[in-house]
C-alpha positions in Angstrom: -67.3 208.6 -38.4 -70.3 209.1 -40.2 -72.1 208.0 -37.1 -70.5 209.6 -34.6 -71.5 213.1 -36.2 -74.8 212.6 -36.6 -75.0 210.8 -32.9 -73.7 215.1 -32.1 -77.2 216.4 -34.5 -75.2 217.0 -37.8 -76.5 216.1 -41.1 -74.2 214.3 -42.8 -74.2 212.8 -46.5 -72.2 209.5 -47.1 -70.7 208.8 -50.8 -72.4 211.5 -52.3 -71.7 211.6 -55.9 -70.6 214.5 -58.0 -70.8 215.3 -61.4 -68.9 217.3 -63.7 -70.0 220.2 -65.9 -68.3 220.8 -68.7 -69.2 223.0 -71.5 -73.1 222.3 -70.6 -72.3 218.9 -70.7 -72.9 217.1 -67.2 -70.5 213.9 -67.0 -70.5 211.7 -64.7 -67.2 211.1 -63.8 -67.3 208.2 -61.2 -66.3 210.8 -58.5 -67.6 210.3 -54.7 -67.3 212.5 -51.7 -66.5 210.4 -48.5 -68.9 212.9 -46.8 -70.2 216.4 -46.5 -71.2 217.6 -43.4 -74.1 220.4 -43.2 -73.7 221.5 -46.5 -70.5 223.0 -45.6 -67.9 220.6 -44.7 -66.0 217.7 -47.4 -64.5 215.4 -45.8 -62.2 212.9 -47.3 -61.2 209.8 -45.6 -57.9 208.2 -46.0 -56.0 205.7 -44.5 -52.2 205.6 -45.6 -48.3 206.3 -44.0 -48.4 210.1 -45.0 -50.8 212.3 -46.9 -49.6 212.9 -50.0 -50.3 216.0 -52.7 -52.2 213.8 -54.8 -54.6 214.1 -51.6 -54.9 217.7 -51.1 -55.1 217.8 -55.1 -58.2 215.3 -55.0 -60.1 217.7 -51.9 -59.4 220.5 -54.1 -61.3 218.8 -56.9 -63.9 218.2 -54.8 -64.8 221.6 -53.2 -64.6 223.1 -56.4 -66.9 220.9 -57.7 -69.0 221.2 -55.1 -69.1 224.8 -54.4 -68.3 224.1 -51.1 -65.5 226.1 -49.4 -64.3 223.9 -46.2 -62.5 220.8 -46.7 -61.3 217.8 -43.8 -58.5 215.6 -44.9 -58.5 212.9 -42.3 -55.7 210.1 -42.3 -56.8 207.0 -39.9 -53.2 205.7 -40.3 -51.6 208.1 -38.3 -50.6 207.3 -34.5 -52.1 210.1 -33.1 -55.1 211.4 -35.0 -54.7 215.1 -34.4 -51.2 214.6 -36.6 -54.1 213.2 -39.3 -55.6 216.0 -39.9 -55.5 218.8 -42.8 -57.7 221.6 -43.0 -57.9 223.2 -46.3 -59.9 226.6 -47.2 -60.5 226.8 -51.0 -60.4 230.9 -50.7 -57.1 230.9 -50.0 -56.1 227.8 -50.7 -54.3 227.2 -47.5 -53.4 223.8 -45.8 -53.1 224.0 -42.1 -52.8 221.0 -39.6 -55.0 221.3 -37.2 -53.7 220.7 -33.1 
């Protein structure tokens, strides 16, 4: 995927790590973005029967720590791909599938 969009011109980061601040303390949690497109796109790759909350939950976490607002939750699984697709906006906090 990562590929594909930069084959189209886009900049686009692969496993780009993020830490967390807490209290002035930075820790390094182990957490990794699948990839963020532009500066202004996450996207989180899945592959699994149905997207679950725990997968909107984990996006979340990742835009906020990001400071990004626009997230992609894609699901490879699904028959047709358009059906495995979740856009989320962290201002209003709003899932929407896309098609």
């Amino acid at each position: 995927m990562a590929h594909e969009l930069r084959l189209r011109g886009l900049r686009v980061e692969e496993h780009r790590p993020v830490a967390l601040d807490s209290k002035g303390i930075k820790l390094d949690c182990g957490y990794r973005v699948d990839l963020v497109v532009e500066q202004t796109l996450v996207v989180e790759i899945n592959c699994v029967d149905h997207l679950m909350p725990i997968h909107q939950a984990q996006l979340i976490t990742y835009l906020r720590l990001t400071k990004l607002q626009t997230g992609l939750l894609v699901n490879f699984h699904a028959a047709v791909l358009k059906r495995g697709l979740r856009r989320l906006g962290l201002r209003r906090l709003t899932l929407k599938p896309l098609g």
